[in-house]
Every structure is written in C-alpha cells, then in structure tokens.
N, C-alpha and C positions, 0 to 999 in steps of 0.2 A: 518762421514768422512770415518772410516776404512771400512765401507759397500760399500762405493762407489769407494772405492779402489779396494773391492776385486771384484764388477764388474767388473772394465776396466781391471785388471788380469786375469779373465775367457774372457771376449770380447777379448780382443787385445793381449793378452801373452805375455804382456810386464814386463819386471824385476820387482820387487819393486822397485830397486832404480830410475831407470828412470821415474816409476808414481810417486814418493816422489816430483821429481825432478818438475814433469807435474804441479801439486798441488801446488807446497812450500812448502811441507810437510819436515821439516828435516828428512835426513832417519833414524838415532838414535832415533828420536821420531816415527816413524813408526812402528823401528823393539820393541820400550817398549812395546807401544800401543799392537799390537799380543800377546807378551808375557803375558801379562797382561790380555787379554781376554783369552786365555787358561788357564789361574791361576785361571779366575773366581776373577777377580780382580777390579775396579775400573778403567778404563784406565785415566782418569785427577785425580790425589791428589791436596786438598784444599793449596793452599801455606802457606809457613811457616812452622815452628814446629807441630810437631805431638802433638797430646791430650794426659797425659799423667795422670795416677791418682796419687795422693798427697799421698808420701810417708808416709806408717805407721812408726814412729821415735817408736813408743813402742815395736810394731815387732822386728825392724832393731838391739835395744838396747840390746834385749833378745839373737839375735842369737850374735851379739859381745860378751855377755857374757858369752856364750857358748864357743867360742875359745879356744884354748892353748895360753897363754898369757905369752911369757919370760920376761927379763928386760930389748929386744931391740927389740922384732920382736914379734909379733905374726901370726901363723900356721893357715892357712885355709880362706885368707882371696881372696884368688882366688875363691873360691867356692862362698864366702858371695857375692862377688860382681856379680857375676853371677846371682846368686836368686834376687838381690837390683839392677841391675843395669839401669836397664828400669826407675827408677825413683829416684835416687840420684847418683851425679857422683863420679867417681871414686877417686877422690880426698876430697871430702867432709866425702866417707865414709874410707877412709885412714885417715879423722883426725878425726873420731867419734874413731876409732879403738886406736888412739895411745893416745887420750883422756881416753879412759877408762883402757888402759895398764898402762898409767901414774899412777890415781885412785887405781888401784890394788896393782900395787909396793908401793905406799905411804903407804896404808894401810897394805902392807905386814913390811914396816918400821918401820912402829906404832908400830906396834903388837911386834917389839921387842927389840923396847923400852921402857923404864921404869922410871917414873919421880919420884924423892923423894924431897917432900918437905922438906927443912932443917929449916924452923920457923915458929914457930903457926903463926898468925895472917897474914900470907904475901897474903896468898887464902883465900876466902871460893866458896863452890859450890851452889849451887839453883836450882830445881826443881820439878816440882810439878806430881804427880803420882796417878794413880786409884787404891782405895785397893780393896781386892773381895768382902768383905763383906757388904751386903745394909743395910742402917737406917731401920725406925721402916715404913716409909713407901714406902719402897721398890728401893727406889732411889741409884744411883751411889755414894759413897761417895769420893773426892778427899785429898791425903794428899800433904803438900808442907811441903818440908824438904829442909834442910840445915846446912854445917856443916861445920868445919876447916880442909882441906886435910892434912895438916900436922900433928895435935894430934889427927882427927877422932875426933876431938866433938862434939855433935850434939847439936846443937839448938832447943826449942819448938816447935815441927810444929805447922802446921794453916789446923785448918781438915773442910770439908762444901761443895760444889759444885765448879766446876773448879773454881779457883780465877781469877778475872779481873786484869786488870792491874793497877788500884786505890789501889786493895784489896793488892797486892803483895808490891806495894808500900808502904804500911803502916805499914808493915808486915817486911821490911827490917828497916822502919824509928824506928819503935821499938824497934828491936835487935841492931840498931847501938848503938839508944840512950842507951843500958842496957852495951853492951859491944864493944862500938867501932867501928869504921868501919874497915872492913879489909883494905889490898891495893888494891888488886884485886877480882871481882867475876864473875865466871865462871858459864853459863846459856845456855841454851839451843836457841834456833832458834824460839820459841815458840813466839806467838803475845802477850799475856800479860806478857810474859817476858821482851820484846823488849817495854814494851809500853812507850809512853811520859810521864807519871808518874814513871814509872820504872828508866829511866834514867833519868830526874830532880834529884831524892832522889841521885842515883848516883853522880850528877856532884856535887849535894850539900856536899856531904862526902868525895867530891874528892876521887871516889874509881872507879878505871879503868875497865871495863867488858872486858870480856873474852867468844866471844862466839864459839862453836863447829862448827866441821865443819858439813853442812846438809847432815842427814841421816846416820851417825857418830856415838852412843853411844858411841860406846869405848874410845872415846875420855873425857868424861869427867865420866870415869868406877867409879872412888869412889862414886859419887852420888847414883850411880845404883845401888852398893853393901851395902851402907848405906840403902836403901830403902829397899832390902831385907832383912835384918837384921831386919827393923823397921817392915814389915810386917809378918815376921817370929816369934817376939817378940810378937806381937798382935794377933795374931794365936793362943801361946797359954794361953795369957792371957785372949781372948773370946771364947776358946775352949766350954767354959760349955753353949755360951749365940748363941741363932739363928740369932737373930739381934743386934743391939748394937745403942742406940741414940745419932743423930747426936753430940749434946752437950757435953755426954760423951766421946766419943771418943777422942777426944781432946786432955782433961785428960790421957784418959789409952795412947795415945802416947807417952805423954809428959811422965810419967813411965818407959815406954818400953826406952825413949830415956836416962834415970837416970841410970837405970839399963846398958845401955850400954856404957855410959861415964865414968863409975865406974869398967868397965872388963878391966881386965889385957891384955895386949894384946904384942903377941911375938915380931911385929913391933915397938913397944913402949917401949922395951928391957923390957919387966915384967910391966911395969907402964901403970898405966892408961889414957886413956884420958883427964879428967879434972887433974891433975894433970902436966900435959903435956901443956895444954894449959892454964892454970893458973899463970904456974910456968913460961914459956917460952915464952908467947908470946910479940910479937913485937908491938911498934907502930911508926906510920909515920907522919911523921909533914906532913904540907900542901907543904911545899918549897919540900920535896923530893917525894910525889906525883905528884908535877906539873912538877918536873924535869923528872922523870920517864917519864911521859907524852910526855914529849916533846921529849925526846933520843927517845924512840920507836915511835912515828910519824913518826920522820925523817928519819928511817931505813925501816919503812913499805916503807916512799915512794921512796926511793932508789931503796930495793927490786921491787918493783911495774914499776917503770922506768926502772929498768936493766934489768928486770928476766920476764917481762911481767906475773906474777904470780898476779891472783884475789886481790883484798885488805884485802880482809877479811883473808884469807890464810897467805896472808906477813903480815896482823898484828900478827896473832897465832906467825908467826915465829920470827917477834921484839920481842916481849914478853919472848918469851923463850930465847933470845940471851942477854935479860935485864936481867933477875931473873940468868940465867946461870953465868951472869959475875959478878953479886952480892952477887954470893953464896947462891942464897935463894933455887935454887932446885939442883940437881946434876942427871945427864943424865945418862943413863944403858943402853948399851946394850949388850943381853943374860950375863947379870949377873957381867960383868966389867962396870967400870965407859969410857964414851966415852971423850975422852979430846976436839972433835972436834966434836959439836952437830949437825954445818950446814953445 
C-alpha cells in the first residue's frame, strides 16, 4: 500500500492527504506508516499487548534490598522502577518496596527488644543442628537440642542423622514423660518439626507451639546460643579424638550439656541452671492450657480481621500479649521494661 502511494505522489503531486483520502487510507495511519519505515520499523504491530519477559522477582528483590530504607519512605525507588519497569507495574513494585521496609523495621524492632522469661517451665525451645565433626565413617552428624528459656536447662540431646518427624516426636514424648510438658514450644519452620507426629505429641500434652518467623533466627536466639555453647563444649571434650562414633557422641553431649546446667550463670543472679529450674518451675493444668488456647485464637483472629497481618505473625503476637499479661515474660526495650509491648 505505502508503495503505491508513493507512486501516485511522484505520477500526479498530489498531497498526502488527498491520496489517503483517494485510498481510505486514514491520514494518521499514513503519516505512522512513513514514520515507521524510516525507523526501519514494522509498519503493522500485531494487536494487543506487547510480549513482555517474565519478571526476575530474585533480581527485582536484591535491588529493593539495596535501597535506603527509612520508617516511611524509601530512597531510589524512581530509578528501580526505571530498570523494572518494562515488566512489573509500578504499583506492584511500590508494594514489594514497602513490603520489605515493613520487614526491615520489624526486624530493626526485634533487635531491640528483649524478652525475659520470668518461669521455668512456661517455654521450652527445639531444634536440631549440624556439628562439624564426622562419625567413624565420614558422615554428617546432626545434634537436636532443647531447653527451658527461662533457667537455660538443657535437656539430653538426640545425636544420629537429620531426625524425622517420628524420631523428634519420640524424642519430645520422652522428655515430657521424664519431666513434664512445658506450656509452650518454640521451633523452627523445619518439615520434621512441623510434622503430624510432631504435633499429635503436642496436642496430646496440651503444649501450644510457637513457631519463628521464616528466615528469622534471631527470633528464637537462645536455642542458637545454647547450640554453641553445646558445640563449643564438645570441641574441647573431643579435642584429642579425629573422629568420634556416632553412639558415643550422645553421651559426650549429654556431659557437655551436665557440665552446663551446673554453671553459674550472671542472668541467673549466681545460680545455676538446674537449680533454677528444679526449684522454680511451673506447671499447667490442662483447663489453663486449653484456656490459654483459646484467649490467643481469638486475638490472632481479631488481629488477622483488623490488621490484615499473616496468621502465623498475629499468632507470634497473641502469644506474646498472653504470657505478657500473665506475667510470664516481661518485655525490654534497650534496657527498660516496655509497659506497652503492642
């Protein structure tokens, strides 16, 4: 068509617009058409939306995190959309952005606050860790520990390859049976922690979980530092040995974890561990578990309805507004007690 245009323009010298006219060619679609072929362009586009490649969310995540991030705005985010914009829109990545400001500031919250458990048995924590040192035949060994965040007691661990979620379960059914269930325990995100054997033992002990939030340590830091302690202990108790078998190891934990329940400790005003939770701990009948239970459901889901906040999240935060009002933990932050946690 535009060829045969620009004949009768050389033949006859007649305008463009009066050949548009000759044709039915709109002249706006005429004067694109030209444009377009001196662009070295396409002169017809396929209708519809342009083809567009599927945004990299792992890219896009990394340069968010790169930002200047305050506690209402973050800095630079004209640029990001610039570089992303061809393939996510600009409101989508305004709410990736204020998603992970949010994230930041929570975490910048955490970090300075400070929970003290005020009674043995109200927590304990759970989870399972790789030590460095291999058995006799060369293998990964895995330790699972567990303890009372209030006097720092540690329980026997369970030393062997990653534990299943039968294995963990048997493994709590034990320590209840030896000394009780706690109220609450506190675990990781992990699959055989989470498993349907894991919570059965739970519900049968009427003992509430408590899990972190994902990709979180510091949220449940005593477990972390009990683990170093136990692998620290063990360090130099198999200083002299290259390997260690699987069987014994057990043992020398279970040692290392004696020797630790029996240290003085400043937090424990001079007192020890087992002394601490020997002397002090608590227990819970079934009626005030099942009430507990039930007060924090019903605030998760208040939270959950009012606040649009994750569940798992507003349960963290029942939980904390239960034990807070019952005086089992007492909130800090930098160094005062906070009167108002939420």
């Amino acid at each position: 068509m535009l060829a045969v245009i620009e004949q009768m323009k050389e033949k006859t010298g007649m305008p463009y617009r009066a050949i548009s006219s000759a044709v039915r060619l709109p002249y706006p679609s005429l004067i694109r058409w030209r444009r377009r072929r001196k662009q070295d362009m396409p002169l017809v586009r396929q209708p519809g939306p342009a083809k567009v490649e599927p945004p990299d969310f792992g890219r896009i995540e990394k340069d968010i995190g790169r930002l200047s991030h305050g506690r209402n705005r973050t800095q630079g985010t004209g640029a990001l959309h610039a570089r992303h914009g061809s393939v996510v829109s600009r409101r989508e990545l305004q709410r990736m952005v204020a998603l992970a400001r949010h994230d930041l500031n929570a975490r910048h919250r955490q970090n300075l606050r400070r929970i003290r458990w005020n009674v043995p048995n109200a927590a304990w924590s759970l989870d399972p860790c790789e030590y460095g040192q291999r058995d006799e035949a060369g293998g990964k060994v895995h330790l699972t520990q567990m303890q009372d965040l209030s006097s720092r007691y540690k329980f026997n661990p369970m030393s062997g390859d990653v534990p299943c979620g039968e294995e963990i379960a048997g493994y709590l059914t034990a320590t209840f049976s030896r000394f009780g269930p706690p109220l609450m325990l506190k675990r990781d995100n992990g699959g055989n922690l989470n498993h349907r054997a894991v919570n059965d033992v739970l519900a049968e002990h009427f003992v509430i979980p408590v899990n972190s939030p994902v990709h979180y340590p510091p949220y449940n830091g005593a477990i972390e530092q009990a683990q170093a302690e136990l692998k620290n202990g063990l360090n130099t108790k198999l200083a002299y040995k290259s390997c260690c078998p699987e069987e014994h190891l057990e043992a020398y934990a279970s040692l290392v974890e004696h020797d630790l329940n029996h240290r003085p400790r400043p937090c424990l005003k001079g007192k020890n561990s087992c002394q601490v939770f020997f002397t002090g701990r608590r227990s819970f009948s079934k009626w005030e578990r099942r009430d507990a239970y039930v007060w924090i459901t019903s605030l998760r889901d208040d939270i959950v309805c009012s606040e649009g906040v994750q569940p798992q999240a507003a349960w963290r935060v029942a939980v904390e507004a239960w034990l807070t009002m019952k005086g089992l933990i007492t909130i800090a932050i930098n160094g005062k007690v906070s009167p108002n946690s939420f």
